[in-house]
N, C-alpha and C positions, 0 to 999 in steps of 0.2 A: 540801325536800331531805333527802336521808338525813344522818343524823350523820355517817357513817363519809365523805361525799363528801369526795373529797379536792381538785377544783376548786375546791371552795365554800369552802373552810378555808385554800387559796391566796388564794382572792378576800380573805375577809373578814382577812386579813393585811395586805392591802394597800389594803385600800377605802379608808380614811380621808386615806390619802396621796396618793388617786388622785382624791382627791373627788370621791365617789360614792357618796357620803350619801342622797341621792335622786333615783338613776338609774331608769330602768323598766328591769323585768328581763325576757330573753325566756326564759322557759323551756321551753319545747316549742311546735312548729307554731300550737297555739292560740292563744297573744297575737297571732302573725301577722293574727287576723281580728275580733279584735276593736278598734273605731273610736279611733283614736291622735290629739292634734291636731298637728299635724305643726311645734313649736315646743318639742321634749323636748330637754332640754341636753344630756343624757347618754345613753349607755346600756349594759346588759351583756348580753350572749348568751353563754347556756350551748349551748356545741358541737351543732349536730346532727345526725341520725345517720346523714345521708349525704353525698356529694360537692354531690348536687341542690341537696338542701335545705338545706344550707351557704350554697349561691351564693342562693337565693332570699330568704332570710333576712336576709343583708348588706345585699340590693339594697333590700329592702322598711322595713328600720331604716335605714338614711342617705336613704331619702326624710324620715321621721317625725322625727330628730333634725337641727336646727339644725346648719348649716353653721359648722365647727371647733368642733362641740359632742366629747368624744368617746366612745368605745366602744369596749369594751373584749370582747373574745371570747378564751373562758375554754371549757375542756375539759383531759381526762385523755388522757398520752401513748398510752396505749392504744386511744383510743376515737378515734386521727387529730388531732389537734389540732396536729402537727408540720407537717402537709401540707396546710394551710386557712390558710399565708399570704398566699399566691398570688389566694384569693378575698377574702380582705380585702381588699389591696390594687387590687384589682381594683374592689372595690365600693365603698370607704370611703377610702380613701386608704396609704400608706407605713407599717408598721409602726416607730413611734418606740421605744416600747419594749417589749422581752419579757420577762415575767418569769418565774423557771422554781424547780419547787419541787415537794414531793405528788407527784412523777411527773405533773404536770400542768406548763401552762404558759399566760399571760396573754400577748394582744396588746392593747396599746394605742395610739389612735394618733386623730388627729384627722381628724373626718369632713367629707372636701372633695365628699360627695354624689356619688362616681360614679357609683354604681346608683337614683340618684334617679330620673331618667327610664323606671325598668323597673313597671308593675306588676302586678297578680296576675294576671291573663289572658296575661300573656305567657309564662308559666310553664305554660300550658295546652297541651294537646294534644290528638289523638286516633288511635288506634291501630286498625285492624280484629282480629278475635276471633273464632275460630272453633269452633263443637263440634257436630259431625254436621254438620247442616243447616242449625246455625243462624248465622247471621252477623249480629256488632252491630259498634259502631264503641264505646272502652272511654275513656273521660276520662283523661288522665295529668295529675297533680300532682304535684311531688316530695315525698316524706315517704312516699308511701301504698304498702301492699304489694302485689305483684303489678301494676303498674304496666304497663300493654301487653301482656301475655299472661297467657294459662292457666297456671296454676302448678299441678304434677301432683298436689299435692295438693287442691283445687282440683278439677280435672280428675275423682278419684278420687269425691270426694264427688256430685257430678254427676250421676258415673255410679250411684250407686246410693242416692239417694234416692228417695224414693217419689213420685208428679208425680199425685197422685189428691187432694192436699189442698186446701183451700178456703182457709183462713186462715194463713200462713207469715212466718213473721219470722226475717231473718238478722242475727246481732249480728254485729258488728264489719265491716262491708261493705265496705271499702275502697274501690273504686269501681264495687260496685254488681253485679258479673258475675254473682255468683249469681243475685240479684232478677230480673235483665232477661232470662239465661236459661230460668228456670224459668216466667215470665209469658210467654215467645215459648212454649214450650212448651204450656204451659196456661192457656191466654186467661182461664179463668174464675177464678183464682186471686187472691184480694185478698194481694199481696206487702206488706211491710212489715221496712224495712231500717236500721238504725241503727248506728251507731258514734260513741265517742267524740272522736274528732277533726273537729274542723271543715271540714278539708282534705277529709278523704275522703267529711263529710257534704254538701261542694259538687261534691267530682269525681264523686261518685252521681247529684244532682244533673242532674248533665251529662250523666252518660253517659242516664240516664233522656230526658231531654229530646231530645239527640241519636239517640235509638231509637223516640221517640214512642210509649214505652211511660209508663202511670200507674201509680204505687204511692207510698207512704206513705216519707218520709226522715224518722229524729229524731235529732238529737244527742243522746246518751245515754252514760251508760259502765256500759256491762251493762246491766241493768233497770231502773235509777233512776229514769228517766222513761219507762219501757213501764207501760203501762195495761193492754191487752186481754190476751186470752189467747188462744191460737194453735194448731192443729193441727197443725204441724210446725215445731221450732224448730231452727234448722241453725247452724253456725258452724265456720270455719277458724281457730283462737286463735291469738292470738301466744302464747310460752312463753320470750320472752326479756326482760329490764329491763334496759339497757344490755348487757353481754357473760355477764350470768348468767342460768342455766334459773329461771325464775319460773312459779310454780302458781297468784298468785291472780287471774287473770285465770277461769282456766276453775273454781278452785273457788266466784267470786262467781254465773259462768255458770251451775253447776250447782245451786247453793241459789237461783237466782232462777228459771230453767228449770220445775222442779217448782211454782214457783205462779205461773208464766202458761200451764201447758199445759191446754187445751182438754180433756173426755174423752174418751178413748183417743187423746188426743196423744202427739206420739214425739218426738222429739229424735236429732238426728245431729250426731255431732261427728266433723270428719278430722283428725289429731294424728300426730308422727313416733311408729313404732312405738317409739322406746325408754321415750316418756315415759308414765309411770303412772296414767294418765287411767280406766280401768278402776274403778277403787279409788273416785275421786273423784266419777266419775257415781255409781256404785251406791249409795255413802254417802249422796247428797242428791238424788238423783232415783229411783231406784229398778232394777230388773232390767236388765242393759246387756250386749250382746251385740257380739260382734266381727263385722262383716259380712262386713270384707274387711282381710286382712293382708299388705301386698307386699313385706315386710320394711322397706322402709322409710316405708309410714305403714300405719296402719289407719284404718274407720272404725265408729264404734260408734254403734249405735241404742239408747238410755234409753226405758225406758215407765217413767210412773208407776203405781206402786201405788192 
């Protein structure tokens, strides 16, 4: 956690009193998947970042923590944590106490397991997707971006990558749209799709299996467990870390980029046009050209030198 968090410096004011000396802590989507034994006394969740995955979150921790064990869910006024009492209560039981401080505020309350009967398949879906000709059915999880449709940026990049490459890897997948397009497209194409959330490395997953298309899933964050190297490296970045514009998603993309590309591999990235991604290819991957500018995104094609 950052120093400056101001939930976290709420929490840790009041942890000792709250006894919560050795709670598990859910900090983002990912603890969600990995094996909990379902006899945890305590526990604390840090806010997340949507209504969905609020409510999934709840349900899936008062399975895992003991019955009037309790738990505590902790977020910034900012970031909704005003209007997720409703899902607590709903999942976990009556908010006993709230504590309010940092512009943040603490619910605490004893888990009488209302969302205990829910689990991670129930949170599943499937959506139909359309782009030209092509029709898939698209996995939904909550957490994951782009969630049941084409998102025009997205859309954007689609339209104007190149569909002659052999070997393709798209970081950050979310549930896969890219991958399973571009393989309907071009059968002969070994895809290979990764992101660092668990979530979206299972709704890929899905949507793959639901389309009866094969390619390559890794959980990875950026290149840290990419091995091969690629003839065309694609990505739609996030650019935001909680409610602020964040770079170093696409500046770790662009230094890893340049040593998995294949010769005369390319790279396409689609990004809102205001942000300064230009700079940041050319710097670590080499010559980078603006394809297409709609004012509100571009996408740029990187070769390496």
């Amino acid at each position: 956690m950052p120093k400056d968090n101001l939930p976290l410096e709420l929490l840790n004011k009041h942890r000792k009193a709250l006894g919560l000396a050795d709670s598990i802590v859910f900090s983002d989507e990912n603890n969600l998947l990995i094996e909990h034994p379902t006899s945890i006394p305590s526990a604390i969740i840090f806010l997340p970042k949507s209504k969905e995955l609020i409510d999934m979150t709840l349900a899936l921790v008062s399975k895992i923590v003991v019955e009037n064990g309790t738990i505590v869910l902790v977020g910034a006024n900012n970031a909704g944590i005003g209007s997720a009492n409703k899902l607590y209560e709903a999942n976990i039981g009556p908010v006993e106490q709230k504590i309010i401080g940092n512009h943040s505020a603490l619910y605490v309350g004893k888990n009488k397991r209302l969302g205990a009967g829910k689990k991670l398949e129930d949170f599943l879906s499937y959506s139909p997707l359309s782009y030209g000709n092509i029709q898939i059915e698209v996995a939904n999880l909550s957490g994951i971006f782009s969630v049941g449709e084409l998102d025009e940026g997205t859309k954007i990049l689609l339209d104007h990558i190149p569909y002659n490459k052999k070997k393709i890897l798209d970081i950050g997948c979310g549930s896969g749209v890219i991958g399973v397009i571009y393989k309907k497209t071009s059968p002969e194409s070994e895809i290979t799709m990764s992101d660092s959330s668990k979530l979206a490395v299972l709704a890929t997953k899905r949507t793959l299996e639901r389309n009866k298309i094969e390619a390559k899933v890794i959980e990875s964050d950026v290149f840290d467990d990419i091995k091969d190297s690629f003839d065309l490296i694609v990505t739609n970045p996030p650019f935001h870390k909680g409610i602020e514009t964040d770079y170093s998603f696409v500046e770790k993309f662009a230094r890893g980029a340049k040593r998995h590309l294949a010769k005369s591999g390319e790279v396409y990235v689609v990004a809102n046009s205001f942000l300064p991604y230009i700079e940041i290819l050319e710097k670590n991957i080499g010559p980078t050209d603006i394809i297409i500018d709609t004012k509100r995104f571009r996408v740029y094609k990187s070769t390496s030198l």
